[in-house]
mmJSON file of the N, C-alpha and C atoms, coordinates in Angstrom:
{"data_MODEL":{"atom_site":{
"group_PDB":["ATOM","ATOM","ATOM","ATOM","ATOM","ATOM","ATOM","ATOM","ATOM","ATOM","ATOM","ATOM","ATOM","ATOM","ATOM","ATOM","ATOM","ATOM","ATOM","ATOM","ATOM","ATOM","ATOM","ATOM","ATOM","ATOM","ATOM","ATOM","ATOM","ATOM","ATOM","ATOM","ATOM","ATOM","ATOM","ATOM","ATOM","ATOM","ATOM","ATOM","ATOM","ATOM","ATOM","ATOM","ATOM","ATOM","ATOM","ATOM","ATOM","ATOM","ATOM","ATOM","ATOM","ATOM","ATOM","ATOM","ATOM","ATOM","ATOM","ATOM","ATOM","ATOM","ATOM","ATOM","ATOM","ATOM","ATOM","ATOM","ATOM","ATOM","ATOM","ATOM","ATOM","ATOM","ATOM","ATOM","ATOM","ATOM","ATOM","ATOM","ATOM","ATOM","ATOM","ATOM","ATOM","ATOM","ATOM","ATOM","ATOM","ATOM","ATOM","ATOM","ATOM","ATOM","ATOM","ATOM","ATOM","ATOM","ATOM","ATOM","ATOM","ATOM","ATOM","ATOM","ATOM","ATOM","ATOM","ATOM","ATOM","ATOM","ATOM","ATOM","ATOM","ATOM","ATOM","ATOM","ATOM","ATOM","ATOM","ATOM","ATOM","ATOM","ATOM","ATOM","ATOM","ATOM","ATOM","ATOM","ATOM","ATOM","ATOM","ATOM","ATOM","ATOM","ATOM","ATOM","ATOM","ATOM","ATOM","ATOM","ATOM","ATOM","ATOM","ATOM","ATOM","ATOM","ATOM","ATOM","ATOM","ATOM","ATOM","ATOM","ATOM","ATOM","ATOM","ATOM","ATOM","ATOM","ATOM","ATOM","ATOM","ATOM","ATOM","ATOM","ATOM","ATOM","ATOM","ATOM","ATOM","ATOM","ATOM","ATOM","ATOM","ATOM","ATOM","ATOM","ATOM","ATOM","ATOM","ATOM","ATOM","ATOM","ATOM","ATOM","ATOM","ATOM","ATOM","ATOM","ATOM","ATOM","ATOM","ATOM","ATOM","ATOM","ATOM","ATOM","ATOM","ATOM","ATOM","ATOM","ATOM","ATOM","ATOM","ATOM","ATOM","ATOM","ATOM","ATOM","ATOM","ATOM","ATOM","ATOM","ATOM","ATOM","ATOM","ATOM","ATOM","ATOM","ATOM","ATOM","ATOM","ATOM","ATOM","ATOM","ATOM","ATOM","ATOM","ATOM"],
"id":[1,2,3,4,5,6,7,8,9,10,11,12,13,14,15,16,17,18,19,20,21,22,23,24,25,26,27,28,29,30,31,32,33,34,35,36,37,38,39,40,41,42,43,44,45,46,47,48,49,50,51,52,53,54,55,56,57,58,59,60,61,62,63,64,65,66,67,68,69,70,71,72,73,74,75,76,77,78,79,80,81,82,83,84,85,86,87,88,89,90,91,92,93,94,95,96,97,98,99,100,101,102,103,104,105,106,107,108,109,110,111,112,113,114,115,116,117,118,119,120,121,122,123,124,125,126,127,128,129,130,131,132,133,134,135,136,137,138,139,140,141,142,143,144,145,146,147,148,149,150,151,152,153,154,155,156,157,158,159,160,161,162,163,164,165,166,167,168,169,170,171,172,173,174,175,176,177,178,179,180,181,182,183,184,185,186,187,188,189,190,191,192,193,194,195,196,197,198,199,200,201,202,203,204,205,206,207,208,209,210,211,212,213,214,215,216,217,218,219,220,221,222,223,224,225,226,227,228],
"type_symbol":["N","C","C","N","C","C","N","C","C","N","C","C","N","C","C","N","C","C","N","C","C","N","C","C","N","C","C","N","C","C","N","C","C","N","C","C","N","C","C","N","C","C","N","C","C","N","C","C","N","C","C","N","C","C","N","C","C","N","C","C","N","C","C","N","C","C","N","C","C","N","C","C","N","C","C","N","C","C","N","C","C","N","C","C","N","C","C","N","C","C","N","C","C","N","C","C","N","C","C","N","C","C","N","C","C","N","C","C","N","C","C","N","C","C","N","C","C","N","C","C","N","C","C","N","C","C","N","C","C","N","C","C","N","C","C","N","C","C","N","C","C","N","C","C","N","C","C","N","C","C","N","C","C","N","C","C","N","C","C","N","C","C","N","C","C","N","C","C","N","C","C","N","C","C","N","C","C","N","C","C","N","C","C","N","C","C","N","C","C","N","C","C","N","C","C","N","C","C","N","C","C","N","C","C","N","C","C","N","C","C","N","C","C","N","C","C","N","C","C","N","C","C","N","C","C","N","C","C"],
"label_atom_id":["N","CA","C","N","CA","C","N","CA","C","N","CA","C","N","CA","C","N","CA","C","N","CA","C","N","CA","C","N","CA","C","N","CA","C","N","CA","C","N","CA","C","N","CA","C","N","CA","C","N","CA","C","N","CA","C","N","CA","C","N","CA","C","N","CA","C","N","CA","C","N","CA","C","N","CA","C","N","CA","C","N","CA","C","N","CA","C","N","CA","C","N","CA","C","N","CA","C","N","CA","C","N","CA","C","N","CA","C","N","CA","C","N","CA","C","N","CA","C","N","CA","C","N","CA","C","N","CA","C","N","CA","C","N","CA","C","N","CA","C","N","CA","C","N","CA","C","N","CA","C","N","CA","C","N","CA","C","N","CA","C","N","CA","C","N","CA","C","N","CA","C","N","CA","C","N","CA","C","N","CA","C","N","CA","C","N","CA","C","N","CA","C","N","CA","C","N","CA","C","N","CA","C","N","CA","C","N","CA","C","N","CA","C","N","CA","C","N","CA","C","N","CA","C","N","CA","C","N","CA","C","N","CA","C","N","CA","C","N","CA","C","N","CA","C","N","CA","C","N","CA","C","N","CA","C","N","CA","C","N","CA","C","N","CA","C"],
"label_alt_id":[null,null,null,null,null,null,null,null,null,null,null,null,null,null,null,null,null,null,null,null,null,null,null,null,null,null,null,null,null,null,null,null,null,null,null,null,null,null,null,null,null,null,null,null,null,null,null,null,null,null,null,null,null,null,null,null,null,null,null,null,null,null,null,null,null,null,null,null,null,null,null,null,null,null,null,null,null,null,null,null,null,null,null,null,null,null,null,null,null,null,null,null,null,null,null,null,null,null,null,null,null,null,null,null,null,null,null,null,null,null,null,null,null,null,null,null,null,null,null,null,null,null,null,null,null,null,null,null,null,null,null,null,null,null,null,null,null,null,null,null,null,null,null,null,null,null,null,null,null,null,null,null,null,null,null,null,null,null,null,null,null,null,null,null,null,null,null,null,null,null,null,null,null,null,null,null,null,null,null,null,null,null,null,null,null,null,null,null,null,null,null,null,null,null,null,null,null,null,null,null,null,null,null,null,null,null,null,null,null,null,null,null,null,null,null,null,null,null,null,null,null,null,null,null,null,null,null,null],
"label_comp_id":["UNK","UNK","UNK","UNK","UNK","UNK","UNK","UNK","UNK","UNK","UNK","UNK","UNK","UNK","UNK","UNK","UNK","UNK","UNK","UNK","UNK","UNK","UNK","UNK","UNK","UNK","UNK","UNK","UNK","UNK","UNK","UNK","UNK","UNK","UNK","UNK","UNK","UNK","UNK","UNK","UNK","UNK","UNK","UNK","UNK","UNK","UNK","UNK","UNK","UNK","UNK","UNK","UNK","UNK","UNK","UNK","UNK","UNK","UNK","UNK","UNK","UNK","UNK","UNK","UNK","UNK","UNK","UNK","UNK","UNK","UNK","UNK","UNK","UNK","UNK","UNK","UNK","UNK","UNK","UNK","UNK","UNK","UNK","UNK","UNK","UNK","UNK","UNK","UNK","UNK","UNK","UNK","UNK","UNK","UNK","UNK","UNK","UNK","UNK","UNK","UNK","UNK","UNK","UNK","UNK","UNK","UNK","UNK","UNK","UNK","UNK","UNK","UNK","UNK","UNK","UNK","UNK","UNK","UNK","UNK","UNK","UNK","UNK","UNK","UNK","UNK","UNK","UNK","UNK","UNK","UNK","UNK","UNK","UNK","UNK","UNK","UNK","UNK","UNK","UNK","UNK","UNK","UNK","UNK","UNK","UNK","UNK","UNK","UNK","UNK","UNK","UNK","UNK","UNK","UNK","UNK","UNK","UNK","UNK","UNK","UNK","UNK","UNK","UNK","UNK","UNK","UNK","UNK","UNK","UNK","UNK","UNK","UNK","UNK","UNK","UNK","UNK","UNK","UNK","UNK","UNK","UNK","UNK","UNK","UNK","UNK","UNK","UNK","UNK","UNK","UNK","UNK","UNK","UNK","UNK","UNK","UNK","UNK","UNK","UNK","UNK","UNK","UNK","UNK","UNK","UNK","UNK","UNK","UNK","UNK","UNK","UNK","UNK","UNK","UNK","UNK","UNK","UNK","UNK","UNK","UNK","UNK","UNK","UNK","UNK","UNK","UNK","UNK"],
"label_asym_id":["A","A","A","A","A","A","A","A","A","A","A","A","A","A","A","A","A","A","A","A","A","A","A","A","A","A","A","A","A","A","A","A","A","A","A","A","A","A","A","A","A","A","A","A","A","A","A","A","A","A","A","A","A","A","A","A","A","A","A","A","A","A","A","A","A","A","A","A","A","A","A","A","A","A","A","A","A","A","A","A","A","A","A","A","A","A","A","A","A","A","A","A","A","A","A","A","A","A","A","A","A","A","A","A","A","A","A","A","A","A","A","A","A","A","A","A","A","A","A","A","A","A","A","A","A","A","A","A","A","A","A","A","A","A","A","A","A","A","A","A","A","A","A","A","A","A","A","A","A","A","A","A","A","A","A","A","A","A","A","A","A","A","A","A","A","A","A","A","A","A","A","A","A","A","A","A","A","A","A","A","A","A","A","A","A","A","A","A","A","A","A","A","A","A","A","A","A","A","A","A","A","A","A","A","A","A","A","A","A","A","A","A","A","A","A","A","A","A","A","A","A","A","A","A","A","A","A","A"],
"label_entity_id":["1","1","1","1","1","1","1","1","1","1","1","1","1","1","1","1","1","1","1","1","1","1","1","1","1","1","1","1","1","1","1","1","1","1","1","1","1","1","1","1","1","1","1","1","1","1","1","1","1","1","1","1","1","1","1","1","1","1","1","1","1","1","1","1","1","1","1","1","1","1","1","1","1","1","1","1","1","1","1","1","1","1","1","1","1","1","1","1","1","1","1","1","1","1","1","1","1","1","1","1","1","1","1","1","1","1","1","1","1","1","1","1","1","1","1","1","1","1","1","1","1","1","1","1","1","1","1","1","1","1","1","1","1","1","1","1","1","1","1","1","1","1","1","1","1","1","1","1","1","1","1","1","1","1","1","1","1","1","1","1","1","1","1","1","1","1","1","1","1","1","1","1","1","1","1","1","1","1","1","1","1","1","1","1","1","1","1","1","1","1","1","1","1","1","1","1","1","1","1","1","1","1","1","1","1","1","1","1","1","1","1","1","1","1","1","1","1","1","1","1","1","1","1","1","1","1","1","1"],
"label_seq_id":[1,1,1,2,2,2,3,3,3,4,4,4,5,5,5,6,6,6,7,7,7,8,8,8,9,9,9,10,10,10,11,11,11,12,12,12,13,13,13,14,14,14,15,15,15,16,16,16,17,17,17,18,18,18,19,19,19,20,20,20,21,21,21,22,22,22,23,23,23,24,24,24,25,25,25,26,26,26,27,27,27,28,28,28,29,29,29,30,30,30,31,31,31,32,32,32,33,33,33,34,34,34,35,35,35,36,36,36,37,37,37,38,38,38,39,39,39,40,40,40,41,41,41,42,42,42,43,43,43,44,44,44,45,45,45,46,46,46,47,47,47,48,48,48,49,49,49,50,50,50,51,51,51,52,52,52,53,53,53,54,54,54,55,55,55,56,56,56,57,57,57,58,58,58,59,59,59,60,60,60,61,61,61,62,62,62,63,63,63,64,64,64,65,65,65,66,66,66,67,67,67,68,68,68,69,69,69,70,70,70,71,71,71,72,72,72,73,73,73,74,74,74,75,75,75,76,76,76],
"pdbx_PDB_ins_code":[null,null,null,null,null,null,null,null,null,null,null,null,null,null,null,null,null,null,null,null,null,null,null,null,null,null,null,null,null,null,null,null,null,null,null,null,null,null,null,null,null,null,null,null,null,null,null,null,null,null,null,null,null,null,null,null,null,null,null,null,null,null,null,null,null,null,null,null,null,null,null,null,null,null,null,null,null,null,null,null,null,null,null,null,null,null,null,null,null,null,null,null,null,null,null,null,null,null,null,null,null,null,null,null,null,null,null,null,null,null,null,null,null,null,null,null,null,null,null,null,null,null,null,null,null,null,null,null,null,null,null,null,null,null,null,null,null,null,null,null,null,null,null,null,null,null,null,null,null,null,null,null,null,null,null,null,null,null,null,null,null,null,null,null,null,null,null,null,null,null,null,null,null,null,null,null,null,null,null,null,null,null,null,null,null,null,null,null,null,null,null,null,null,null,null,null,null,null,null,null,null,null,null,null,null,null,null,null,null,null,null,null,null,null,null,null,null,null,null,null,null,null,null,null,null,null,null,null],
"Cartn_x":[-14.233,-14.091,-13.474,-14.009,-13.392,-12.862,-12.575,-11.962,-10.865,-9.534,-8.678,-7.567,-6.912,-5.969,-4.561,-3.77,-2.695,-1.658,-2.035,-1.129,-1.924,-2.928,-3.427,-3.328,-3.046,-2.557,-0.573,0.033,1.554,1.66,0.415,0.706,0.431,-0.304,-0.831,0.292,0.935,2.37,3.797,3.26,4.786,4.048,3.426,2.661,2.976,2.435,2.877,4.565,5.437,6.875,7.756,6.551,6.96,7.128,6.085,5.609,6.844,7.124,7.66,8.949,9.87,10.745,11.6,11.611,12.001,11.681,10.174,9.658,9.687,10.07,10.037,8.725,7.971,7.143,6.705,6.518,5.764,4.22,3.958,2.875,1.813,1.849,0.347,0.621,1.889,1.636,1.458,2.277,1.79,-0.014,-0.81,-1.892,-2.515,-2.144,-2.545,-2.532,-1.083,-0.64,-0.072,-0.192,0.28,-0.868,-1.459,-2.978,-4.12,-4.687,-5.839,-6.372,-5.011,-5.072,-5.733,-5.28,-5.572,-7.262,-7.823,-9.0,-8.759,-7.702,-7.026,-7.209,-8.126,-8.769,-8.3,-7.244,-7.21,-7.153,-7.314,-7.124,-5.188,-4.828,-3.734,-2.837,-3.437,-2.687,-2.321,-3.198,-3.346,-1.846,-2.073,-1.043,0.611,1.088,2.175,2.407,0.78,1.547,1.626,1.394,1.478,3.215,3.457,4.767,5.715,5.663,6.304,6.788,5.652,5.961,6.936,6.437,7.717,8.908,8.899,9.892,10.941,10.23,10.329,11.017,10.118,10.178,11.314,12.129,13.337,12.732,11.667,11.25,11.291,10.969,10.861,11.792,12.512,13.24,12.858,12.789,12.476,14.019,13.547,14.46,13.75,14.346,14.011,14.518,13.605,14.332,13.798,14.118,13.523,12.434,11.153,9.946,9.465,9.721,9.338,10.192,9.267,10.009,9.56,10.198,9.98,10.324,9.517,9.95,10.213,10.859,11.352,11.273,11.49,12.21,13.668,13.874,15.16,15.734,16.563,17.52,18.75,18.67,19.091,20.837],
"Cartn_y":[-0.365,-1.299,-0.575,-0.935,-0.154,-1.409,-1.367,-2.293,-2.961,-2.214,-2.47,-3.202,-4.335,-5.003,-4.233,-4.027,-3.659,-3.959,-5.664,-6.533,-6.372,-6.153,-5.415,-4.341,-3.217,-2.151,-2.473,-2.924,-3.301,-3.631,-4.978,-5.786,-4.624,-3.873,-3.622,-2.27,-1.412,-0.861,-1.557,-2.786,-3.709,-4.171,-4.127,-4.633,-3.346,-2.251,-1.038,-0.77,-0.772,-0.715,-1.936,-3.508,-4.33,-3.959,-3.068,-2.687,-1.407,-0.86,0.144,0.699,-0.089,-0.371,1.359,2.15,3.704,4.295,4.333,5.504,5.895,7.047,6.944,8.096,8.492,9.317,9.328,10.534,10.825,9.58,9.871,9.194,9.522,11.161,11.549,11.124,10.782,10.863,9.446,8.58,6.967,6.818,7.797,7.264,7.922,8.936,9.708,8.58,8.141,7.836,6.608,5.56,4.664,3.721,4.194,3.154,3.712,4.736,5.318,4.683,4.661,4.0,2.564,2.224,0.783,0.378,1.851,1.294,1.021,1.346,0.743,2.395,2.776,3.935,3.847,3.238,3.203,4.341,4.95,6.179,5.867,7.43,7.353,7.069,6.481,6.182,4.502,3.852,2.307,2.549,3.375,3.619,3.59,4.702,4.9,3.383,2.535,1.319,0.228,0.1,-0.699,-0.564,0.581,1.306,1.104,1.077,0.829,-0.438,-2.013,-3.036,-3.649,-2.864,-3.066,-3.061,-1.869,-1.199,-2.287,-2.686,-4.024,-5.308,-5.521,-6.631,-6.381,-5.433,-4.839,-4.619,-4.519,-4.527,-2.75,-2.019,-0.747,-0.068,1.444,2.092,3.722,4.404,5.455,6.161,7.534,8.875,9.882,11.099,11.963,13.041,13.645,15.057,16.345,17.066,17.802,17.465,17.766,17.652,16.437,16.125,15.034,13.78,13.004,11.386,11.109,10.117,9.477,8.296,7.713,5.718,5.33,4.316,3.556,2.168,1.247,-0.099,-0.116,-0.923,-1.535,-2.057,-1.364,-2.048,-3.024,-4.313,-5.465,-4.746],
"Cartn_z":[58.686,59.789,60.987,61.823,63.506,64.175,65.522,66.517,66.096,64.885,65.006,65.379,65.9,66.917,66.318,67.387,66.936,65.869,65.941,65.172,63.813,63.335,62.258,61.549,62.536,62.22,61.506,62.631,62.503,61.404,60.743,59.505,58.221,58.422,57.58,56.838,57.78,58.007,57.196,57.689,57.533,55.834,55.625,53.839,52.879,53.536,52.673,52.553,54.009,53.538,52.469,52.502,51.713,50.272,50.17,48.316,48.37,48.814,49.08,50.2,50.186,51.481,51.13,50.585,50.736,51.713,51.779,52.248,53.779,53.815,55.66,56.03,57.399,57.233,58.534,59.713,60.982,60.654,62.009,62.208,61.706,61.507,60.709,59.252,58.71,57.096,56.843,58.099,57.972,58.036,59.06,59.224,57.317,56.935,56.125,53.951,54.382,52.849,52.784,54.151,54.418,54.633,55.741,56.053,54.918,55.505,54.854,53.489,52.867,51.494,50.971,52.144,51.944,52.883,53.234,53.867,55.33,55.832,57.591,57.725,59.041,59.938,61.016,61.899,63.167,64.144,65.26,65.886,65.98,66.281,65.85,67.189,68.206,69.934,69.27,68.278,67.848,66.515,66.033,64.973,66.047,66.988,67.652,68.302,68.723,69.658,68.369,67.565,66.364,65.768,65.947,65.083,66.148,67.718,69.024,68.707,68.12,67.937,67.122,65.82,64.841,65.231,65.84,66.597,67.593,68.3,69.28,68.227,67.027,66.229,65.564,65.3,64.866,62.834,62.83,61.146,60.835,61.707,61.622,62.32,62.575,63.42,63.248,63.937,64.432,64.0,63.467,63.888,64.241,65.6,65.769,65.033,64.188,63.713,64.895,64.992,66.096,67.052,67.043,67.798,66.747,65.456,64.834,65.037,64.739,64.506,63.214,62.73,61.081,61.505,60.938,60.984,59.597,59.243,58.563,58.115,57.28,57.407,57.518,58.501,58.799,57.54,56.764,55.403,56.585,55.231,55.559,55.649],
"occupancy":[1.0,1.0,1.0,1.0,1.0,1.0,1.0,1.0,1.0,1.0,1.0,1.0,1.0,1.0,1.0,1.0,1.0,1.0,1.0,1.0,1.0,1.0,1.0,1.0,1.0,1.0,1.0,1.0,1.0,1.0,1.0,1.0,1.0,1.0,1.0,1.0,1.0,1.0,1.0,1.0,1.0,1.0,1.0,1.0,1.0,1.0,1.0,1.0,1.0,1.0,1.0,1.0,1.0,1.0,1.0,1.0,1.0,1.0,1.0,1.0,1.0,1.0,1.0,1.0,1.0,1.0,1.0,1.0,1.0,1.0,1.0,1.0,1.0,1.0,1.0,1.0,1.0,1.0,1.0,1.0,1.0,1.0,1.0,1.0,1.0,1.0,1.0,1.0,1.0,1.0,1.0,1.0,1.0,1.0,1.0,1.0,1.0,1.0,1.0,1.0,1.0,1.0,1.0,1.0,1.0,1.0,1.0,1.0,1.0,1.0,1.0,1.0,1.0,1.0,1.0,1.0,1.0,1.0,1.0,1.0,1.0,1.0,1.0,1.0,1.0,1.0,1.0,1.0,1.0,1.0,1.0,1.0,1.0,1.0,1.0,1.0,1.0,1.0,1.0,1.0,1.0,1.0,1.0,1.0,1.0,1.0,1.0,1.0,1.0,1.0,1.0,1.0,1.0,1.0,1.0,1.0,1.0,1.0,1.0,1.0,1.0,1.0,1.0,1.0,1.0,1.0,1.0,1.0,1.0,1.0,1.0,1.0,1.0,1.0,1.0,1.0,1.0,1.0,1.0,1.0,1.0,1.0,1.0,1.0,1.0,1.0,1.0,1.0,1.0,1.0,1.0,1.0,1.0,1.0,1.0,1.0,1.0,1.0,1.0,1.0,1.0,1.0,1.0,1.0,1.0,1.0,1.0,1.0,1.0,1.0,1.0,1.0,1.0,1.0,1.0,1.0,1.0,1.0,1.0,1.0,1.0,1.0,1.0,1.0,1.0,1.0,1.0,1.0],
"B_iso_or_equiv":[0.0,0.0,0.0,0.0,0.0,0.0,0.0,0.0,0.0,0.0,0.0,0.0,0.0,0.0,0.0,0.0,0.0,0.0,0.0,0.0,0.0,0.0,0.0,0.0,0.0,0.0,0.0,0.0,0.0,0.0,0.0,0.0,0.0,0.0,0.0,0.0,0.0,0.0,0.0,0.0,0.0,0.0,0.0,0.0,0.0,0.0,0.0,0.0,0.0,0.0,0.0,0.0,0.0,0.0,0.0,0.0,0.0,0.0,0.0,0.0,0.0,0.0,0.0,0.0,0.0,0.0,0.0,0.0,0.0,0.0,0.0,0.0,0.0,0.0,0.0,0.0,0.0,0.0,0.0,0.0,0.0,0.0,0.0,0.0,0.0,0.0,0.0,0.0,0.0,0.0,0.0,0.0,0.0,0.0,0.0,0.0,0.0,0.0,0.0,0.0,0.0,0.0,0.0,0.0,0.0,0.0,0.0,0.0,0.0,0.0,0.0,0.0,0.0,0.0,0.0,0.0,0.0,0.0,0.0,0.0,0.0,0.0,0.0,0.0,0.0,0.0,0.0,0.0,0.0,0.0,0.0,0.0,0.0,0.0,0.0,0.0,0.0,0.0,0.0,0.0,0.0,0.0,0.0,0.0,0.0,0.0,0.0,0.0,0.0,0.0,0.0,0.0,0.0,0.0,0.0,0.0,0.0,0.0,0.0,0.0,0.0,0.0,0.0,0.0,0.0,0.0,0.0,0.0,0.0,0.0,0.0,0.0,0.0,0.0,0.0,0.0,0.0,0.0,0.0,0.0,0.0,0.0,0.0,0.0,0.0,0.0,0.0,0.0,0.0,0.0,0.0,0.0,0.0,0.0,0.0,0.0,0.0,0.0,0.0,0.0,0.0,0.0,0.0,0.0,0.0,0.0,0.0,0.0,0.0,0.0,0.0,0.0,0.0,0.0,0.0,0.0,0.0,0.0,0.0,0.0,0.0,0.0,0.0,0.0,0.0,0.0,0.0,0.0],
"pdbx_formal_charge":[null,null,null,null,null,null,null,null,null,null,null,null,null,null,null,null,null,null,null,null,null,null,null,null,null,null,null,null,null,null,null,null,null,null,null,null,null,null,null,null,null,null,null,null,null,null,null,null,null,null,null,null,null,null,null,null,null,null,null,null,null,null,null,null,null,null,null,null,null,null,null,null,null,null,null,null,null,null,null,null,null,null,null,null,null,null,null,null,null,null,null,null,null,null,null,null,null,null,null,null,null,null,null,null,null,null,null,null,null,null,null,null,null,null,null,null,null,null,null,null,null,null,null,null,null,null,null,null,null,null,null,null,null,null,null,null,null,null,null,null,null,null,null,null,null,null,null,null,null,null,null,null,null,null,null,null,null,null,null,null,null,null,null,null,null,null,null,null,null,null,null,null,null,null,null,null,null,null,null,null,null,null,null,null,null,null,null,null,null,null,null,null,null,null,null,null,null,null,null,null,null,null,null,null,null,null,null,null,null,null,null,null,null,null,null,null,null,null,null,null,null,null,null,null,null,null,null,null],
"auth_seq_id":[1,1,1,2,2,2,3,3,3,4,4,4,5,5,5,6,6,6,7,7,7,8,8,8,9,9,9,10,10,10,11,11,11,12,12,12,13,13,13,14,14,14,15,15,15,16,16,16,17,17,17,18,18,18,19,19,19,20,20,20,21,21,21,22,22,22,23,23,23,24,24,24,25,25,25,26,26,26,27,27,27,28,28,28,29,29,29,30,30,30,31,31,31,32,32,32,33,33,33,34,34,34,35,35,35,36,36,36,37,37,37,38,38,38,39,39,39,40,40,40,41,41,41,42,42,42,43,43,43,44,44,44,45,45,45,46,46,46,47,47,47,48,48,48,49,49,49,50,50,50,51,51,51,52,52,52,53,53,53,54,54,54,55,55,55,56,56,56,57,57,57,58,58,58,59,59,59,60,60,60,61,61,61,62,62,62,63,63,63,64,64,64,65,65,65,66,66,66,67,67,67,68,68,68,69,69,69,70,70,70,71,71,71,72,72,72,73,73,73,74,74,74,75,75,75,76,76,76],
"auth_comp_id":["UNK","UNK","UNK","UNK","UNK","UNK","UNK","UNK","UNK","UNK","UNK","UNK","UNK","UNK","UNK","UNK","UNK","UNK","UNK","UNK","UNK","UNK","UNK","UNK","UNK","UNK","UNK","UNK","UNK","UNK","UNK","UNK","UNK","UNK","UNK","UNK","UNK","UNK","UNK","UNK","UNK","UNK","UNK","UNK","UNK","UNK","UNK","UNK","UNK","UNK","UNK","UNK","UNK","UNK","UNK","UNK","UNK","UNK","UNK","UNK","UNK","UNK","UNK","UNK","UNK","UNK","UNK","UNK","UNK","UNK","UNK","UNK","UNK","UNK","UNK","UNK","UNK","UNK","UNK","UNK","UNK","UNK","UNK","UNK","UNK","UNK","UNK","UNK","UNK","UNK","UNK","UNK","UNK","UNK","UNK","UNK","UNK","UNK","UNK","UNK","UNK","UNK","UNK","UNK","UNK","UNK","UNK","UNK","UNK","UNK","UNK","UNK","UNK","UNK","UNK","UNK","UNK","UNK","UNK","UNK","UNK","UNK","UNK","UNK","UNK","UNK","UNK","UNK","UNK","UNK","UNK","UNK","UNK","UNK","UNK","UNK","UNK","UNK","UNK","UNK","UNK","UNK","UNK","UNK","UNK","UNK","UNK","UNK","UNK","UNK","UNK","UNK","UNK","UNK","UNK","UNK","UNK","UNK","UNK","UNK","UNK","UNK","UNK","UNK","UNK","UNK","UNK","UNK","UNK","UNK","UNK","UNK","UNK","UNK","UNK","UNK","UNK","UNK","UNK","UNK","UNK","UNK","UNK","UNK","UNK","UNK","UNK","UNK","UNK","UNK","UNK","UNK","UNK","UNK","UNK","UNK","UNK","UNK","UNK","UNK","UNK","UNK","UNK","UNK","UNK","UNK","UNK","UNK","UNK","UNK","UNK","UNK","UNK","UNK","UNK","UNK","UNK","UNK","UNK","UNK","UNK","UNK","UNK","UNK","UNK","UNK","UNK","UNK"],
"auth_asym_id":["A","A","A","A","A","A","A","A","A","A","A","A","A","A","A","A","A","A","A","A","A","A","A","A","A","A","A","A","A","A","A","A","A","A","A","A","A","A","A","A","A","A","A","A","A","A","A","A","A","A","A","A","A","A","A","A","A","A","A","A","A","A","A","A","A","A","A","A","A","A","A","A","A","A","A","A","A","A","A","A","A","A","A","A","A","A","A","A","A","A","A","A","A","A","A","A","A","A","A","A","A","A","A","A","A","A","A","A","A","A","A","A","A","A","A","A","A","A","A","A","A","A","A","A","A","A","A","A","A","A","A","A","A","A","A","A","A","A","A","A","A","A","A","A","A","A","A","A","A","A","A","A","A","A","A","A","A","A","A","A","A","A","A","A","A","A","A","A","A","A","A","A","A","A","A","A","A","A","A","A","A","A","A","A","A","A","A","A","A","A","A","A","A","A","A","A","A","A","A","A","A","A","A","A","A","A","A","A","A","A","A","A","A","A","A","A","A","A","A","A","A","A","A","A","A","A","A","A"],
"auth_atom_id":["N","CA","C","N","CA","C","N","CA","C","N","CA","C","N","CA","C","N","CA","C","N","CA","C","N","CA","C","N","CA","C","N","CA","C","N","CA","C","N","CA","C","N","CA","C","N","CA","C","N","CA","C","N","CA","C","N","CA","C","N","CA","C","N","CA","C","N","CA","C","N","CA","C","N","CA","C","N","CA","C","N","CA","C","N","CA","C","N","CA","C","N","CA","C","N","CA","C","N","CA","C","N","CA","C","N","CA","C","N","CA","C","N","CA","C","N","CA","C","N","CA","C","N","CA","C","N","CA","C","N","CA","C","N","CA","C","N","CA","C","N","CA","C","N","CA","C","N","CA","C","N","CA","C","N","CA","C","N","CA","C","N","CA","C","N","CA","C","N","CA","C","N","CA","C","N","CA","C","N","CA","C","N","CA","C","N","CA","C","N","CA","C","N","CA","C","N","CA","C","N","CA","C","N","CA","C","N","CA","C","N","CA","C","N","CA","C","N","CA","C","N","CA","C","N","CA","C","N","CA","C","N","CA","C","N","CA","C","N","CA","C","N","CA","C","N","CA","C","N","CA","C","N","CA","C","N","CA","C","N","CA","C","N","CA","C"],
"pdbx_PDB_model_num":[1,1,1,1,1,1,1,1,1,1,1,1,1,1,1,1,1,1,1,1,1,1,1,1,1,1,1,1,1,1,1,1,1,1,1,1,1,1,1,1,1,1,1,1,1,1,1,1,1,1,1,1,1,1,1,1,1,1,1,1,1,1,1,1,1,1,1,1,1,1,1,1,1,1,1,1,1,1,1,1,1,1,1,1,1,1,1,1,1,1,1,1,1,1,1,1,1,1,1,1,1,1,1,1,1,1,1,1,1,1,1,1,1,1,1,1,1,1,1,1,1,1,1,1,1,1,1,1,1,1,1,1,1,1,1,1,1,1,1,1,1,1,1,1,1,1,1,1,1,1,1,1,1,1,1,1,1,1,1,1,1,1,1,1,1,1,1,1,1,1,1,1,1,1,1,1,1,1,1,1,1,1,1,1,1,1,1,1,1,1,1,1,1,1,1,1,1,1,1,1,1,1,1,1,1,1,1,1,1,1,1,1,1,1,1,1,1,1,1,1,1,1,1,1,1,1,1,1]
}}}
C-alpha cells in the first residue's frame, strides 16, 4: 500500500511500542524493524513527520546521541 497519512504511519509506531514499550531506535531502524514488519512502507520524510507528532502528542521522545537521534516511549 502507498499514500500513507501521517496519522497512519504515527499509529502504526505507537502499536509496535504498545507490544513492546523497551525498545528505542533511529529512524532507519524504526522504518527497518518497526514498520516494515508489519507491511507499513512509508518514505522516510512521512516516518520523521509521523515521529515529530508523537513527539508533539507527548507518547514518544527523542534523544540525541551524537549525529544520531533514537526515539522512544514516554515511561509513565
Amino acid at each position: 500500500m502507498t499514500g500513507y497519512s501521517e496519522r497512519a504511519v504515527a499509529d502504526a509506531i505507537a502499536a509496535f511500542l504498545a507490544d513492546h514499550p523497551e525498545c528505542a531506535d533511529t529512524v532507519e531502524g524504526i522504518e527497518q524493524w518497526w514498520l516494515r514488519p508489519q507491511g507499513v512502507t512509508p518514505s522516510r520524510e512521512l516516518i520523521e513527520r509521523a515521529l515529530a507528532l508523537l513527539e508533539k502528542e507527548r507518547v514518544i521522545v527523542s534523544r540525541c546521541y551524537g549525529e544520531r537521534t533514537v526515539w522512544r516511549a514516554v515511561f509513565p
